[in-house]
C-alpha positions in Angstrom: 28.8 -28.9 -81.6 32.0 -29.1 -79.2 32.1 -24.6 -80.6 28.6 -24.2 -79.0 28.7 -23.0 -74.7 25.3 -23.0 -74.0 23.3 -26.1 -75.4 20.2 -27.3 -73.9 19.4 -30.9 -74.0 15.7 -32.3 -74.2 14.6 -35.9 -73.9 10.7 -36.3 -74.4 9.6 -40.0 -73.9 6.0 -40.9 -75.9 4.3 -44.0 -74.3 2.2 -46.0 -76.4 0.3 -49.4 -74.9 2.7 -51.4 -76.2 6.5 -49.2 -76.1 8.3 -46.6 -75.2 10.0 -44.2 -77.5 11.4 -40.7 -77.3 13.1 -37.5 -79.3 16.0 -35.9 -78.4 17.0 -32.5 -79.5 19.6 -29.6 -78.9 19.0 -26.0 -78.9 21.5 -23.0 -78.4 18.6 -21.6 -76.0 14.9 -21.7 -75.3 13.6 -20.2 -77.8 15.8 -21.1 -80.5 15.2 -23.9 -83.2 16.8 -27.6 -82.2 20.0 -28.0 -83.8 20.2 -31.6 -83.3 16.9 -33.7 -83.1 16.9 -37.5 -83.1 14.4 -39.9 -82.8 14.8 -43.1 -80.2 13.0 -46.1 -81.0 12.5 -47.8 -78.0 13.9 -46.6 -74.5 12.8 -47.7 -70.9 13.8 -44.6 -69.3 11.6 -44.0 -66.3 10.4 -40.1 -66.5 8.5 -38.7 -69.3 11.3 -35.8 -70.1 14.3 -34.1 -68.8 16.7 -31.1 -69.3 20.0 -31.3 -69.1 22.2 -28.0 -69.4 26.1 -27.9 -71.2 27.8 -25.5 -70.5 31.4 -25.2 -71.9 31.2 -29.2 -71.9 30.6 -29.4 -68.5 26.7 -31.1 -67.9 24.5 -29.7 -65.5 20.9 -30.3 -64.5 19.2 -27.4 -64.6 18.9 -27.1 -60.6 22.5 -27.0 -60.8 22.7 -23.7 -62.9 
C-alpha cells in the first residue's frame, strides 16, 4: 500500500471481562471502505481507539495534520 498518500489508520480495542482485543483497518479516506482490516487477538494497549494519519509514508497523529 506503499502507492497510496493518504491512508488513515484505525485501532478499535473491544474489552471483554476477561481480555482485550482489537481491529485494525486502513482506509484511503473517511468515507471510504477499509482496505486493510485485521483482527488482534489480545492487546493491552491502554485507550479504546486511535487515528493515525500517513501521509506520503510519513505518520502523523491527526493533531499533527
Amino acid at each position: 500500500y506503499y502507492h497510496i498518500p493518504f491512508q488513515l489508520w484505525q485501532l478499535e480495542v473491544v474489552e471483554t471481562e476477561d481480555k482485550r482485543s482489537a481491529t485494525i483497518s486502513m482506509r484511503e479516506d473517511c468515507d471510504k471502505e477499509p482496505l486493510v482490516k485485521q483482527f488482534i487477538s489480545y492487546t493491552d494497549f491502554p485507550l479504546k481507539s486511535i487515528e493515525l494519519y500517513v501521509i506520503n509514508r510519513v505518520v502523523l497523529l491527526p493533531s499533527e495534520y
